[in-house]
ROLUMKE-953057 format. One line per 2 residues: for each residue y, x, z of C-alpha. Coordinates in Angstrom, 1 decimal, m for minus. Example, Ala and Ser with C-alpha at 12.3 -4.5 7.8 and 13.67 -1.06 7.14 Angstrom:
m4.5:12.3:7.8  m1.1:13.7:7.1
***
This chain:
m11.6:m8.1:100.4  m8.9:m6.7:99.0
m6.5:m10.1:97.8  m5.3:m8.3:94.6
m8.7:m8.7:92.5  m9.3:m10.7:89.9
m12.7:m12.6:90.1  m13.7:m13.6:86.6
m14.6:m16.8:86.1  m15.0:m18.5:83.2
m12.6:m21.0:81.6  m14.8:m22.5:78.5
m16.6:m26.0:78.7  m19.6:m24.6:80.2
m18.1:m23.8:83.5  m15.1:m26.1:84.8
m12.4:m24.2:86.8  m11.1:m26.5:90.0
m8.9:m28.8:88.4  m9.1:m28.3:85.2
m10.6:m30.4:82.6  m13.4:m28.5:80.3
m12.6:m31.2:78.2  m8.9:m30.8:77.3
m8.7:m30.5:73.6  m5.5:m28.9:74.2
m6.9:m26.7:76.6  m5.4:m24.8:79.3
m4.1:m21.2:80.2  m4.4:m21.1:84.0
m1.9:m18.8:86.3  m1.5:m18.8:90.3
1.7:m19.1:91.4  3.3:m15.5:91.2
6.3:m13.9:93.6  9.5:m16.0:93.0
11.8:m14.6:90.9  9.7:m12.4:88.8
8.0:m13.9:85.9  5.4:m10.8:85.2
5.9:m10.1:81.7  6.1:m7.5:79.7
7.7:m8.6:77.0  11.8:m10.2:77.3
12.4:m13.6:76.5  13.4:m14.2:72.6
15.5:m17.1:71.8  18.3:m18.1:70.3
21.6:m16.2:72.0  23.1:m18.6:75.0
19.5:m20.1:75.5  18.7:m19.6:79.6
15.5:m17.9:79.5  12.3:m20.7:79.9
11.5:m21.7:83.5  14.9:m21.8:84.9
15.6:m25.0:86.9  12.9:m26.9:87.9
10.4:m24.4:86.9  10.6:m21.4:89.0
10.1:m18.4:87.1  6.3:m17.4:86.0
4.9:m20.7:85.7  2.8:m21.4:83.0
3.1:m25.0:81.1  m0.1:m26.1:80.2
m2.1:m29.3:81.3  m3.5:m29.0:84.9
m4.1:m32.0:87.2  m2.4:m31.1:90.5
m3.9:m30.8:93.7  m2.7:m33.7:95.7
m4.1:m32.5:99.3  m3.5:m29.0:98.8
m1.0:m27.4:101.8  1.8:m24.5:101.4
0.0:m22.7:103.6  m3.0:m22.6:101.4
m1.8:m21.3:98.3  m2.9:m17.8:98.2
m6.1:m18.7:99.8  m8.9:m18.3:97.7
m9.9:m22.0:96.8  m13.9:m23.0:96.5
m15.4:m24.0:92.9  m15.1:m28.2:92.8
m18.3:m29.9:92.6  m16.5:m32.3:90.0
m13.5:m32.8:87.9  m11.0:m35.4:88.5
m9.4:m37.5:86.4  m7.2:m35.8:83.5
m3.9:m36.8:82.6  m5.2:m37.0:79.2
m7.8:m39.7:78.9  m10.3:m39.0:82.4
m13.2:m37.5:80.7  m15.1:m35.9:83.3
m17.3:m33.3:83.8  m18.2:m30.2:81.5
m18.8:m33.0:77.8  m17.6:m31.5:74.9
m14.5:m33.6:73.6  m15.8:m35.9:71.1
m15.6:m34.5:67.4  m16.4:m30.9:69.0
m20.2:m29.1:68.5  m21.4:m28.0:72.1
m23.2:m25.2:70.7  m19.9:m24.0:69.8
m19.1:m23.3:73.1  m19.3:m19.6:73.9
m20.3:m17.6:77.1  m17.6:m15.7:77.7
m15.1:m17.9:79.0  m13.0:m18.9:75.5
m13.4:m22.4:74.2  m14.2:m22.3:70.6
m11.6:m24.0:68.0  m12.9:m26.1:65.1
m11.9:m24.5:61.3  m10.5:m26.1:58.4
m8.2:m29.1:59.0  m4.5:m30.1:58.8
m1.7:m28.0:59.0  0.9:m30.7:58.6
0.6:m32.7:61.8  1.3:m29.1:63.3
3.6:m28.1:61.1  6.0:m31.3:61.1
8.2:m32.6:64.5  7.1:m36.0:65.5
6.7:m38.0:68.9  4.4:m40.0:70.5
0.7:m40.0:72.2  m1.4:m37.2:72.1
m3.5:m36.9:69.3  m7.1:m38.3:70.7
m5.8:m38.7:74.4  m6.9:m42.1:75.7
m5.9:m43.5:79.0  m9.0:m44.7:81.1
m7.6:m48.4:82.3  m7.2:m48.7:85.8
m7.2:m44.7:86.9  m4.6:m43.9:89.2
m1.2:m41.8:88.2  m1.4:m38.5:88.6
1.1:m36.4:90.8  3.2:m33.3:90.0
2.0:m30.1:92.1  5.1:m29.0:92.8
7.2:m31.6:93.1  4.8:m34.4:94.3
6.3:m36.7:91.8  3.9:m39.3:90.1
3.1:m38.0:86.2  3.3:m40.4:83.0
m0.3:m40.3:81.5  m0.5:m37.7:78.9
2.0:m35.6:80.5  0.3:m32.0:81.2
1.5:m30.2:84.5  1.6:m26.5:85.1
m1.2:m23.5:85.7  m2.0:m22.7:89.1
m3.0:m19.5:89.2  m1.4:m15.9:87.5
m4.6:m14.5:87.5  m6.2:m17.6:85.1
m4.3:m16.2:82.6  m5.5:m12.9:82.9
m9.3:m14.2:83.1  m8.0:m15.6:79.6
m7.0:m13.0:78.5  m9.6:m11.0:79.3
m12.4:m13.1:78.3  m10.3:m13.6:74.7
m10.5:m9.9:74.2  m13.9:m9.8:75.1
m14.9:m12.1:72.5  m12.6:m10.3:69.3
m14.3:m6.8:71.0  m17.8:m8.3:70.3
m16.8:m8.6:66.6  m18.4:m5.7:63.9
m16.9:m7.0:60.9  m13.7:m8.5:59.9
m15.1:m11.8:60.0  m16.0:m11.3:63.1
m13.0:m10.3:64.3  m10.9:m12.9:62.9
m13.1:m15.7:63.9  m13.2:m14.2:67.3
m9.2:m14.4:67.3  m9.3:m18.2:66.2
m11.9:m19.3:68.6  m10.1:m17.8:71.6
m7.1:m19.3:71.1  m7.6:m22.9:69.6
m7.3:m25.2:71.7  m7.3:m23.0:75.1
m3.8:m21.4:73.8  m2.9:m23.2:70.8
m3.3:m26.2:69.1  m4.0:m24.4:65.3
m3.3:m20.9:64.2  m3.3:m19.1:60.8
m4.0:m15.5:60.5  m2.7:m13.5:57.5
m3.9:m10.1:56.6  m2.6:m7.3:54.4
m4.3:m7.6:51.0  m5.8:m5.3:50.5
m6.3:m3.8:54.2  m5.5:0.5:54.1
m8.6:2.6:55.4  m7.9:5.1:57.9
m5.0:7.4:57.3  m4.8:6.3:53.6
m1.4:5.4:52.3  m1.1:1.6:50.7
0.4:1.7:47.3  2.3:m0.7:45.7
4.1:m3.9:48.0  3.3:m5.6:51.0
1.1:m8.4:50.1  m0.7:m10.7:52.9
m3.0:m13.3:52.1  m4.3:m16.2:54.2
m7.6:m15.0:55.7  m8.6:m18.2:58.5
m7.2:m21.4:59.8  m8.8:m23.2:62.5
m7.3:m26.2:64.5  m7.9:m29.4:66.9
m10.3:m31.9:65.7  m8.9:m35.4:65.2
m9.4:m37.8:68.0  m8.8:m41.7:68.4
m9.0:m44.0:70.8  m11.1:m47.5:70.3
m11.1:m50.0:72.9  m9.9:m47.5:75.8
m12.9:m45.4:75.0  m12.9:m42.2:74.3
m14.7:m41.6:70.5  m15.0:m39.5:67.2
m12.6:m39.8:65.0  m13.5:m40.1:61.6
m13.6:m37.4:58.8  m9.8:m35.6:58.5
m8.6:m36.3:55.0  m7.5:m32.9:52.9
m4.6:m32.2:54.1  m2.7:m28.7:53.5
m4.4:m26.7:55.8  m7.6:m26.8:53.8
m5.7:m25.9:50.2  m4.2:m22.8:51.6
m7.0:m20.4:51.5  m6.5:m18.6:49.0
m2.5:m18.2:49.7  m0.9:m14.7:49.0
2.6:m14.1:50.5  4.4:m10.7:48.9
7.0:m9.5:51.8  9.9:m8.3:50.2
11.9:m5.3:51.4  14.5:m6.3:53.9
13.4:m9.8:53.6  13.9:m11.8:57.4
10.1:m11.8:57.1  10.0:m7.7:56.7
12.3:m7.7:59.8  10.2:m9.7:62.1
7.0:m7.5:61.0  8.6:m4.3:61.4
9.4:m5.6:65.1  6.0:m5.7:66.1
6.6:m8.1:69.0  5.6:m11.7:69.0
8.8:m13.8:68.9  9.3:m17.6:68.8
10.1:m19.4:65.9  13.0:m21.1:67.2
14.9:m17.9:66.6  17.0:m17.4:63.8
15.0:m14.1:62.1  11.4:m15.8:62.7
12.8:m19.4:61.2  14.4:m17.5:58.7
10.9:m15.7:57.8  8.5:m18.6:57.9
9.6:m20.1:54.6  8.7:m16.8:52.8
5.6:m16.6:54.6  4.1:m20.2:54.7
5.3:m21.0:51.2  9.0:m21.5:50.3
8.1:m23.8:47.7  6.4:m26.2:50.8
7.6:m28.7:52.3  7.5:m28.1:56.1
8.9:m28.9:59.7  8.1:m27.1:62.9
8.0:m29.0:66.3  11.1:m29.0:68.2
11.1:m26.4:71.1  9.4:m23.3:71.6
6.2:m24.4:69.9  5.3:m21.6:67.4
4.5:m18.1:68.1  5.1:m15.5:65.0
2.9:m12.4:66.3  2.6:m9.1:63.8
m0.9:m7.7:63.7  m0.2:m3.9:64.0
m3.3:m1.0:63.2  m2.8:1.9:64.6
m0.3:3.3:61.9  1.3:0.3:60.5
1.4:m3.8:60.3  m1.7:m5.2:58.5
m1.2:m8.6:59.3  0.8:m11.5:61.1
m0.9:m14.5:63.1  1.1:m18.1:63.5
0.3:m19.8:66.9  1.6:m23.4:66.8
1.5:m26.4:69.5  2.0:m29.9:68.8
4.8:m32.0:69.8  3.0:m33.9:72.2
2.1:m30.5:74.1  4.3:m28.2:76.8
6.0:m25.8:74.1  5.1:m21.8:74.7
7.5:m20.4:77.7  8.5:m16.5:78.1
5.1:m15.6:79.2  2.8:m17.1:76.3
4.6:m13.8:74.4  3.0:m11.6:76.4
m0.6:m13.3:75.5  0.3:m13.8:72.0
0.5:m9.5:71.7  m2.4:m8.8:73.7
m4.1:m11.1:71.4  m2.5:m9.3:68.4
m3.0:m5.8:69.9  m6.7:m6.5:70.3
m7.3:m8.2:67.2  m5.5:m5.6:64.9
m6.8:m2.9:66.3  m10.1:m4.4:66.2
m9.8:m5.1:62.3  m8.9:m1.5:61.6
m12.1:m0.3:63.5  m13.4:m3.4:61.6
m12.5:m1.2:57.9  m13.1:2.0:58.6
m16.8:1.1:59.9  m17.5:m1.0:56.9
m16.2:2.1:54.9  m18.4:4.5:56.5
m21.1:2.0:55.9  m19.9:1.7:52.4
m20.3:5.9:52.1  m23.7:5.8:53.9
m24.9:3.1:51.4  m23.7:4.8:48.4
m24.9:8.3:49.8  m28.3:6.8:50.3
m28.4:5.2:46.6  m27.1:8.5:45.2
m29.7:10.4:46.9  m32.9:8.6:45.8
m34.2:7.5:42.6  m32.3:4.6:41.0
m35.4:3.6:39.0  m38.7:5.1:39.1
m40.0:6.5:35.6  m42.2:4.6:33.1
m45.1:7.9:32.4  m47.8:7.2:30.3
m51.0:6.7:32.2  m49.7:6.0:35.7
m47.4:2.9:37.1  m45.6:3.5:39.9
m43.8:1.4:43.0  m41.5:2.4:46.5
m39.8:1.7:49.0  m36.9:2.6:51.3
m36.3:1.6:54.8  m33.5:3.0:57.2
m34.0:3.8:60.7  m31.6:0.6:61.5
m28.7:m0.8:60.5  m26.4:1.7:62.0
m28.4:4.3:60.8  m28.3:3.5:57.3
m28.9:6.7:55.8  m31.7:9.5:56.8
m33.5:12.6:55.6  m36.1:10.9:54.1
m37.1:10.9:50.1  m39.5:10.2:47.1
m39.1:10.9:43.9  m41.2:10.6:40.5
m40.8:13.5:37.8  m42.0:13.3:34.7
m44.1:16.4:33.5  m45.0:18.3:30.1
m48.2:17.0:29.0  m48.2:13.5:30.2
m48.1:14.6:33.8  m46.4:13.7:36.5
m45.3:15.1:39.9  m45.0:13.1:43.0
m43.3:13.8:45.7  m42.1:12.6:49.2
m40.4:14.6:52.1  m39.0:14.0:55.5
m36.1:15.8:56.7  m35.9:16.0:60.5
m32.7:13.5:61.9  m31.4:10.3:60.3
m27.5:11.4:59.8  m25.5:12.2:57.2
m26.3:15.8:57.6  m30.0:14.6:57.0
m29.3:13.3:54.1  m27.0:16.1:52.7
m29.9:18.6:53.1  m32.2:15.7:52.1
m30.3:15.7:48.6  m30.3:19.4:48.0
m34.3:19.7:48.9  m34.3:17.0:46.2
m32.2:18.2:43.7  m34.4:21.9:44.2
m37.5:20.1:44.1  m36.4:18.7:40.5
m35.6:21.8:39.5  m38.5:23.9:40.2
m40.9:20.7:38.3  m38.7:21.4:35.5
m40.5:24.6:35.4  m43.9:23.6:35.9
m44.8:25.6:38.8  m47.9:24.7:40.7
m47.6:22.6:43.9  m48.0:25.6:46.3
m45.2:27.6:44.7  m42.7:24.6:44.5
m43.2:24.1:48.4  m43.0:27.7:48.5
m39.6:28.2:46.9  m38.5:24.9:48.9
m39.4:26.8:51.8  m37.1:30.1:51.1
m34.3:27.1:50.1  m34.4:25.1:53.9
m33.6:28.8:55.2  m31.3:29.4:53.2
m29.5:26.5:53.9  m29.6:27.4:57.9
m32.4:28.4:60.7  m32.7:25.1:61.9
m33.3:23.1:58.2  m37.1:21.7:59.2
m38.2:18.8:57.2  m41.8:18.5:55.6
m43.2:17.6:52.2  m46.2:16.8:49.7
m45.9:17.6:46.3  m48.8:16.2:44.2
m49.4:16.6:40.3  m51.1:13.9:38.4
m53.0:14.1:34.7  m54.0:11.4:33.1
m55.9:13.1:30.6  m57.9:15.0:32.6
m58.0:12.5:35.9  m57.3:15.3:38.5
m54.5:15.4:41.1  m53.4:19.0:42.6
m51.8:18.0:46.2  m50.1:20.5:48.6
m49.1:20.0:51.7  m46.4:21.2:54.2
m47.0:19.8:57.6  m46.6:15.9:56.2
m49.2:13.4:56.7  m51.8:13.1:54.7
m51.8:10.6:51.7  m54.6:7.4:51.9
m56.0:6.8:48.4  m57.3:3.2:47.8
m60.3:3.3:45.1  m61.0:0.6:42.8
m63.8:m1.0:44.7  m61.9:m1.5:48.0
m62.2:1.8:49.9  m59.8:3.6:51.3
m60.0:7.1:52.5  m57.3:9.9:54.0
m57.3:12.6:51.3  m58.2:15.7:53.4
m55.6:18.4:52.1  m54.4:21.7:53.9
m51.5:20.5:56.4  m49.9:23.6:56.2
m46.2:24.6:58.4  m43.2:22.2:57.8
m40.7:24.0:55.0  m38.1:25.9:56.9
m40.3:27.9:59.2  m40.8:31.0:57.0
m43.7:33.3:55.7  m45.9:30.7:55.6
m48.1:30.4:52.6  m49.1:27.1:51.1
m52.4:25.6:49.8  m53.3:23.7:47.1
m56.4:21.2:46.3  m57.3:19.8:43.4
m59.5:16.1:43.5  m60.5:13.4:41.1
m58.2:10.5:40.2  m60.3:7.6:38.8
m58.6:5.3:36.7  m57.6:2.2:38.8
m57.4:3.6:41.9  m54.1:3.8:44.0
m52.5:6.8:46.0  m50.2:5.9:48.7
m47.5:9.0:49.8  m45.7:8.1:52.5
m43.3:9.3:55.5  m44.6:9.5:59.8
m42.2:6.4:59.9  m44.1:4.3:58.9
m47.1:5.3:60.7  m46.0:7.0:64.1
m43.6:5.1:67.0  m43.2:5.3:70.3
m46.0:2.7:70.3  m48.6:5.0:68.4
m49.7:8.0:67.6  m49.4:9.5:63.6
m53.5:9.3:63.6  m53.5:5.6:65.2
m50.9:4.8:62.6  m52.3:6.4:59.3
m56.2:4.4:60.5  m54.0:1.3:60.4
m52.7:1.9:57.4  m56.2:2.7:55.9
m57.6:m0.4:57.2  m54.5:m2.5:56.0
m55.3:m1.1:52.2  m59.0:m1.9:52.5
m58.0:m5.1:53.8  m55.8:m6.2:51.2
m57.8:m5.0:48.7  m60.7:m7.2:49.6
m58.8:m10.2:48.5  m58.3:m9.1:44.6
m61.8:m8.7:44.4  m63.8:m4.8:43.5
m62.9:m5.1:40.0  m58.9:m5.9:40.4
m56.4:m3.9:42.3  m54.0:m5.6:44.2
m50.4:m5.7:42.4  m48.0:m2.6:43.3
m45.5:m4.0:44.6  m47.0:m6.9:46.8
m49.3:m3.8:48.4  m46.1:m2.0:49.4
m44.7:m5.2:51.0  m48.0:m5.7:52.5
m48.2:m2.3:54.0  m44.6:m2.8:55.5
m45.3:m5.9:57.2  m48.3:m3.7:59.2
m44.7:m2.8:61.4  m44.5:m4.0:64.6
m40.7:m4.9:66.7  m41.2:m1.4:68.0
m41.8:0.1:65.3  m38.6:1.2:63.5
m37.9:3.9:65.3  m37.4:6.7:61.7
m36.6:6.0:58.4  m39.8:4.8:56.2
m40.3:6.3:52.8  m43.0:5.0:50.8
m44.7:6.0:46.8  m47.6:4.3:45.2
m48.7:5.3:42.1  m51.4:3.4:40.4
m53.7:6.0:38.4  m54.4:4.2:35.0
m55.4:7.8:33.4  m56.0:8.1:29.5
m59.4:7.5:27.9  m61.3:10.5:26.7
m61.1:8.5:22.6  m57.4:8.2:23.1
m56.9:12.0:23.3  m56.9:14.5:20.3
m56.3:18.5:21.1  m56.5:21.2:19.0
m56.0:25.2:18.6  m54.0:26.3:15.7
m53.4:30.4:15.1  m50.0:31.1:14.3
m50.5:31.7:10.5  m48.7:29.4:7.3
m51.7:27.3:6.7  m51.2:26.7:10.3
m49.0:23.2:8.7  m51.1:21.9:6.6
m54.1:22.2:8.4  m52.0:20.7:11.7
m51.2:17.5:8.7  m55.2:16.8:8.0
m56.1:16.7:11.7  m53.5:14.5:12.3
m54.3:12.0:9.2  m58.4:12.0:10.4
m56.8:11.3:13.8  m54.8:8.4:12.7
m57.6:7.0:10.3  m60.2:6.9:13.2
m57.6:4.8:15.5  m56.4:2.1:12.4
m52.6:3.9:12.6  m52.6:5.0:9.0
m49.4:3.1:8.8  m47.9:5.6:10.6
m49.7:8.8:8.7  m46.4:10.1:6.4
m44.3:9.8:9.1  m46.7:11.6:11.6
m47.9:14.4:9.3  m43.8:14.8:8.1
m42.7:15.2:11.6  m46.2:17.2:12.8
m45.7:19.9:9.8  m41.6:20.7:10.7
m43.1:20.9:14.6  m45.9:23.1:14.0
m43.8:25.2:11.5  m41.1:26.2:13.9
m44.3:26.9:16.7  m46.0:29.4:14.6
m42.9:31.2:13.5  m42.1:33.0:16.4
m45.7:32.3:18.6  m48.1:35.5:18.8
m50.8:33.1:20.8  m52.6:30.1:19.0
m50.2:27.1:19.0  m51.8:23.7:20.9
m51.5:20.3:18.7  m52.5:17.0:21.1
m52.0:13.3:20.0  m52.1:10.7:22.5
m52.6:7.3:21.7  m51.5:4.6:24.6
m48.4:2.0:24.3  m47.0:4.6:21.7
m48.2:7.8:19.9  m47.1:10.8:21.3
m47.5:14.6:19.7  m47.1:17.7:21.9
m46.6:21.0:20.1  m46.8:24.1:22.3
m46.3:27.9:22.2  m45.6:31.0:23.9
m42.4:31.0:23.5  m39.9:30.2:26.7
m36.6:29.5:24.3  m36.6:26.2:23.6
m34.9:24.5:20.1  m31.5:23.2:20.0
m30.4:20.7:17.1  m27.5:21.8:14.8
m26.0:20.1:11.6  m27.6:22.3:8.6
m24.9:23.7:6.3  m25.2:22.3:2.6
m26.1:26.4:2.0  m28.6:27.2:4.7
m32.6:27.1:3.6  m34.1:25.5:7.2
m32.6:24.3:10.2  m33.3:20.6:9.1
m37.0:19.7:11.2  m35.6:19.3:14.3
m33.1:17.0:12.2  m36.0:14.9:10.8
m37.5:14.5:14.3  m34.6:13.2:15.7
m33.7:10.6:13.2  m37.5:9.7:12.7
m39.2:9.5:16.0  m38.4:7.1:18.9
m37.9:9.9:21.6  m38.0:13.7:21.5
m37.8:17.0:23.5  m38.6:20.2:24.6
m40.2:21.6:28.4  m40.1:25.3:29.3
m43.4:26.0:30.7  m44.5:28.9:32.7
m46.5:30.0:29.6  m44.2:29.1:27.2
m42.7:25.5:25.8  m44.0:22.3:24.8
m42.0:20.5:21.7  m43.3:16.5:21.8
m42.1:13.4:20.2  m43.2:9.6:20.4
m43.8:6.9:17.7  m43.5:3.3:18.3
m47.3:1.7:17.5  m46.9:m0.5:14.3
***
């Protein structure tokens, strides 16, 4: 076996390392004993000038200083021989807990997999921040446990005192397992929690992690100054020791740590601060530039005091274009202070976590775009149309697949109609969506025209070539009247839709599939069949019904069995709610069965009784008004609205007099009497009125004046036979 490889192992509570105690709130970074003379790091030694570099003297060079037990059998021969996992831990310099127990204070479902002890947030940053001597805080001596030795030097060690690593490659397990954990993180939170909980206490005793407010995107240029705020803080727990026993200690009082969230730090230009962040490197705080930059960043106007020694660790958080952050490793005083090496750890953790935060933003701005796309692309809100109530929903394929080619939309039609549609454009991408959006935005327009279902899918059709050979998706265009209760459904190759009757039965409309839109010279079918009031038609995409569990048949006799099921519990003579009935169709889904994007319509047929309809054929001639003003008044007499009779027969007579001046077919008058009265006026004529101010000289131009100050809503729809002028009239 080659003697060079690093076996992982890991260094977190759950797994003790030989030696080591899991328990160490401090923690511990462990090393082997490297060549002599060569410390292994990348990174030079910053101190003050005139300082020998750490490890000099009684600490030959590439030692790490963090607390170890020694190993008081262990022979010079033996030290590059790979040493067997201990069956226990013995006694700690720091108190002779044993075994893998959490340290008291600490959660031991905190403790991760990967090898990183966990640190605890919140907490004081003053007992970090301030120089002071005496016992480690929460170390407690178990009475009558013998004195530990030194490693190296065999000499017996005061209690608390932490000895050396062992092993150069227990470092690099850290290492690795730290990055392992801020990989893992999606998010910025994530990320930054990943970060904290690798480092405190197994590095650290507390850090602080600023971050660029607010963070750049990509290639995007920041504006304005350099501004970081105070994004996390985690630390040590408290300990104490009671009776030589090792205990909680009770809850931390507020203390600074907790009242600097929300902390912003604006770094001027050439400020000491500025400097250190434009070096990049981690450097101590003992050094004149990082001393000189901590007041600016931790507060000038706070009153603070770092350990004596090498026990703070300024490390810039550099993207891949520029410095979006800075992190602030500290040590107590009761703990070794950071040596040459620790520099080299502090940037891989910086590396890793910066560049782990930019992927961090640009994925949540991607998600942002595909969220927004998504909105953009399908109906905000659903329209209210007279004589039908409608309710959908939208599922992506999965959360990183947050947009997809599937749509529904709802158009309001001339004469109380309205078209439904829903289509499925093959893929769930951005491109998806993109030719999701134009199919849509065609779809629209050719409704505003009031072709039939067969020529809409039609002209769809010549659009997906258009748009490229390989633009397949599939769609169902359906037109509903209320007045008459028929629906006209075409189909191009998308499942068929289920329609739920009043009493409970539920039955797959059988329409002409038809060829997808895209493929070409294909002609399209349309079918006309009843709508009775209070029944329920459910349009739909193969999402929800086909998987890799199921065929698109086993799926749409599930979903026909679901309706009928959940239509038995209203009772025959009440439908079940909208909206519940679409939640309780999506809860049919199975784990495996997200595998598209789900689109789903209802549309609850309330129609428009026969008595609440008037229609009539008016030739185009001048009595043509006044006759169109007595049907109207009989109308309103025989529904108890004469209230509403001058307005109506004002508003009816400027209507019907701009139809019949330019129509050479009879003109159509319809009221329609449900939450409001509505009037439709239509002609042959395709142009379609536009209001204008009247000049104080001109004879006429003033109806569609009237109308718009008079009536509650108005407008005009180009027909394929003409228009349709129509206006509504709140109910008194």
């Amino acid at each position: 076996m080659d003697s060079t490889r690093v076996t992982e192992h890991p260094t977190s509570f759950d797994r003790p390392t030989t030696g080591a105690d899991p328990t160490d709130p401090r923690g511990a970074l462990l090393r082997a004993p490297g060549a002599p003379g060569a410390s292994g790091s990348a990174l030079p030694a910053q101190g003050p000038a005139g300082d020998p570099p750490p490890g000099a003297g009684a600490d030959a060079p590439g030692t790490f200083e963090h607390a170890q037990p020694g190993a008081e059998h262990a022979a010079e021969s033996d030290a590059h021989r790979p040493r067997p996992v201990a069956e226990g831990v013995p006694v700690q310099p720091d108190g002779g807990r044993q075994g893998g127990a959490p340290p008291s204070g600490a959660d031991p479902g905190d403790s991760p997999s990967d090898g990183v002890s966990p640190g605890v947030g919140g907490g004081g940053r003053a007992g970090l921040l301030r120089s002071g001597s005496g016992a480690p805080a929460g170390a407690a001596v178990r009475r009558g446990a013998p004195p530990e030795q030194d490693r190296r030097t065999g000499q017996p060690t005061a209690p608390g005192q932490p000895t050396p690593m062992r092993r150069d490659g227990d470092r690099l397990r850290f290492v690795g397992a730290a990055t392992r954990r801020i990989a893992r993180g999606m998010d910025l939170d994530e990320i930054v929690m990943g970060l904290c909980r690798a480092t405190v206490p197994t590095f650290a005793d507390a850090i602080l992690v600023y971050l660029r407010e607010p963070l750049p995107v990509g290639d995007e240029r920041p504006t304005g100054p350099l501004v970081l705020r105070l994004r996390r803080t985690d630390r040590i727990p408290a300990e104490r020791d009671t009776e030589g026993a090792f205990t909680p200690a009770a809850p931390p009082e507020p203390s600074e740590l907790e009242t600097v969230g929300a902390e912003l730090c604006e770094v001027r230009p050439g400020s000491a601060l500025a400097e250190v962040l434009r070096g990049v490197r981690p450097v101590f705080t003992d050094a004149p530039a990082a001393r000189a930059a901590l007041p600016e960043l931790l507060g000038e106007d706070r009153d603070f005091a770092l350990p004596d020694g090498r026990r703070a660790i300024l490390a810039p958080l550099r993207g891949r274009r520029r410095v979006i952050g800075a992190a602030l490793f500290l040590r107590g005083p009761e703990r070794v202070a950071f040596e040459a090496d620790d520099l080299l750890v502090a940037a891989q953790l910086a590396t890793h976590s910066a560049l782990g935060i930019d992927k961090a933003v640009l994925y949540g701005r991607e998600a942002y775009i595909a969220d927004e796309l998504q909105r953009t692309m399908l109906p905000e809100n659903l329209p209210r149309c007279t004589g039908v109530r409608l309710a959908s929903r939208y599922l992506p394929a999965a959360e990183t697949a947050r947009v997809g080619g599937d749509w529904y939309d709802a158009i309001p039609l001339p004469g109380s109609r309205v078209a439904l549609v829903v289509g499925d454009v093959m893929g769930h991408s951005m491109t998806s969506a993109a030719i999701m959006g134009q199919l849509r935005t065609t779809a629209q327009t050719l409704a505003g025209l009031d072709l039939p279902p067969q020529e809409v899918l039609h002209h769809l059709d010549e659009q997906a070539q258009r748009l490229g050979t390989d633009r397949m998706a599939t769609c169902l265009y359906a037109v509903y009247d209320p007045v008459s209760h028929r629906i006209t459904v075409a189909n191009a190759g998308h499942p068929p839709p289920v329609l739920l009757h009043l009493g409970g039965h539920a039955e797959v409309l059988r329409v002409p599939a038809g060829a997808p839109i895209g493929v070409g010279g294909v002609d399209f079918e349309a079918v006309e069949l009843d709508a009775p009031a209070g029944a329920t038609l459910l349009l739909y995409t193969d999402g929800l019904v086909e998987s890799r569990l199921r065929d698109v048949w086993t799926g749409i006799e599930q979903l026909r069995e679901r309706l009928a099921a959940t239509a038995q519990l209203t009772g025959p003579d009440h439908p079940p709610p909208l909206e519940a009935l679409c939640d309780e169709v999506l809860d049919m889904l199975g784990p495996g069965d997200r595998d598209d994007d789900i689109a789903l319509l209802a549309a609850r047929f309330d129609g428009i009784a026969p008595s609440d309809v008037a229609y009539w054929f008016l030739d185009p001639e001048d009595a043509a008004p006044g006759k169109a003003r007595r049907l109207a008044r009989r109308a309103l007499a025989r529904w108890g609205m004469e209230d509403l009779t001058d307005s109506v027969e004002l508003l009816v007579s400027e209507v019907v007099t701009n139809a019949v001046r330019y129509a050479s077919k009879p003109v159509t008058l319809r009221l329609l009497r449900t939450d409001v009265l509505r009037c439709e006026v239509g002609d042959d004529v395709p142009q379609l009125p536009r209001l204008r101010q009247a000049r104080a000289t001109d004879e006429g131009g003033r109806g569609l004046y009237l109308v718009n100050r008079l009536a509650r809503r108005w407008g005009a729809t180009r027909l394929s036979t003409g228009k349709v002028v129509w206006f509504e009239l709140n109910r008194g």
